[in-house]
C-alpha positions as a Python dict, from the first residue, in 0.01 Angstrom:
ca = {
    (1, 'X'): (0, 0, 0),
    (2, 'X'): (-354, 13, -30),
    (3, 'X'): (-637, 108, 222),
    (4, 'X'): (-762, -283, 176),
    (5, 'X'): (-366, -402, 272),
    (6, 'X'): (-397, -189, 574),
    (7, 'X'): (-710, -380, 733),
    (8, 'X'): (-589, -577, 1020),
    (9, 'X'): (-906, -842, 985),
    (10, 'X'): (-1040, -1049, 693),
    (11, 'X'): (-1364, -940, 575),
    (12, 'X'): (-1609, -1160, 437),
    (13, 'X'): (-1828, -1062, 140),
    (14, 'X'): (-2162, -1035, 177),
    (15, 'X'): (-2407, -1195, -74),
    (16, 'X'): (-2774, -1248, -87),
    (17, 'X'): (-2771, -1141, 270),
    (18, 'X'): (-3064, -841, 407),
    (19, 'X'): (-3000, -584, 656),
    (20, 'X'): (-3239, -479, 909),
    (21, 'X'): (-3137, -132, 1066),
    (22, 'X'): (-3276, 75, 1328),
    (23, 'X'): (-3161, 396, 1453),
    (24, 'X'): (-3099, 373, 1813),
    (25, 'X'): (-3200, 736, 1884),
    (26, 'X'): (-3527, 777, 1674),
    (27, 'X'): (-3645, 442, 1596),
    (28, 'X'): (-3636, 505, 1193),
    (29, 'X'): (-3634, 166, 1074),
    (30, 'X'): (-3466, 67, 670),
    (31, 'X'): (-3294, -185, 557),
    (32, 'X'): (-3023, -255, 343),
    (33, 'X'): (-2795, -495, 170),
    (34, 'X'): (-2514, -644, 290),
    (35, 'X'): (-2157, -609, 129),
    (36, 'X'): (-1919, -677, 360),
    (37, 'X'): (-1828, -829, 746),
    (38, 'X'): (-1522, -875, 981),
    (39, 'X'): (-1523, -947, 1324),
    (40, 'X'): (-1492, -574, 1415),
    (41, 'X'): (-1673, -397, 1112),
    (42, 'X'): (-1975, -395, 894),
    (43, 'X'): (-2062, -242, 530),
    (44, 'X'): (-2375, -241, 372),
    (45, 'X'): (-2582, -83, 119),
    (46, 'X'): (-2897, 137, 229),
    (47, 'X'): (-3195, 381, 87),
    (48, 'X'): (-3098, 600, 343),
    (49, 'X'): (-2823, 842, 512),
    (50, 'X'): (-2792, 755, 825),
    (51, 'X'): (-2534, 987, 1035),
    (52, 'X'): (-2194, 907, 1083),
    (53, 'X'): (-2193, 895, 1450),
    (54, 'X'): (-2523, 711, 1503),
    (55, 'X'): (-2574, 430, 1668),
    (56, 'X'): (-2771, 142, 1502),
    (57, 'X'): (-2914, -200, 1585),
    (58, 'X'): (-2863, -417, 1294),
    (59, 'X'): (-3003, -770, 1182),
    (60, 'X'): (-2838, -966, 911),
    (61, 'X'): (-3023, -1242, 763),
    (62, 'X'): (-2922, -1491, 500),
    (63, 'X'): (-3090, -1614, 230),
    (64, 'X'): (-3005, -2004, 330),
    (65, 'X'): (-3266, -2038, 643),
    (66, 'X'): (-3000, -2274, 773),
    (67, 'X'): (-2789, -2006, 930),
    (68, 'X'): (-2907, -1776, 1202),
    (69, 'X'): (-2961, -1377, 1199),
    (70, 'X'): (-2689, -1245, 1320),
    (71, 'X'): (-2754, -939, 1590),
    (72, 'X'): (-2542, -629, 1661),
    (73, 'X'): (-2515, -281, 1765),
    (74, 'X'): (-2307, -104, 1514),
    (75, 'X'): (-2152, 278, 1534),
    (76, 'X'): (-2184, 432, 1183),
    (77, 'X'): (-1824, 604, 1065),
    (78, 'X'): (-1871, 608, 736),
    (79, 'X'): (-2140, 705, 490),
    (80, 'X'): (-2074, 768, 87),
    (81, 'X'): (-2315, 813, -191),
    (82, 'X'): (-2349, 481, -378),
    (83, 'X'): (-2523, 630, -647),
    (84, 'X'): (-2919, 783, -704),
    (85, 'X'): (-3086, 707, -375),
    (86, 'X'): (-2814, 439, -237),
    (87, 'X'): (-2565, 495, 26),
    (88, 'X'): (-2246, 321, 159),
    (89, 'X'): (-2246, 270, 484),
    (90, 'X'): (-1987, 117, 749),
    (91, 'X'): (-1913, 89, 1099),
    (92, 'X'): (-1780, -88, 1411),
    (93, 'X'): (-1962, -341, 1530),
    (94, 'X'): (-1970, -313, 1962),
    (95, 'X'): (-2192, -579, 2040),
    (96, 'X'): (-2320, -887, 1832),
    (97, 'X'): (-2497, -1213, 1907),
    (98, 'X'): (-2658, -1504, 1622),
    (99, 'X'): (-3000, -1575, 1768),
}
């Protein structure tokens, strides 16, 4: 059995959709790139490392202006190099809210 068998939720890949991130604690602002979303989790592809621990507010936004940004608070618990200057990053998602 794989790790993806062992997910308890469905995720939903992300396309075309941005990610607005801020670091709770220091107010560093990046964004990122969406990948992937389940009712408890988030991935998403960012310029920068954030710590695995942190906690972030995060804004995803669709291409189609039809749907609404989707608001959250997310706890970073994992972070892997994605290649020269890109990181993996994913977390639980404690709060959310489409405004």
């Amino acid at each position: 059995m794989t790790s993806k068998d062992q997910r308890r939720l469905t995720r939903l890949t992300l396309s075309d959709t941005s990610v607005g991130v801020i670091d709770i604690e220091s107010g560093v602002e990046f964004a990122g790139e969406g990948r992937n979303l389940s009712t408890e989790g988030l991935s998403f592809l960012a310029d920068m490392e954030p710590s695995i621990g942190a906690d972030m507010q995060v804004v995803l936004r669709a291409k189609d202006p039809r749907l609404a940004p989707l608001r959250a608070t997310l706890k970073v618990l994992r972070v892997t190099r994605a290649g020269e200057g890109k990181w993996d990053v994913s977390g639980t998602l404690r709060t959310s809210a489409m405004r």
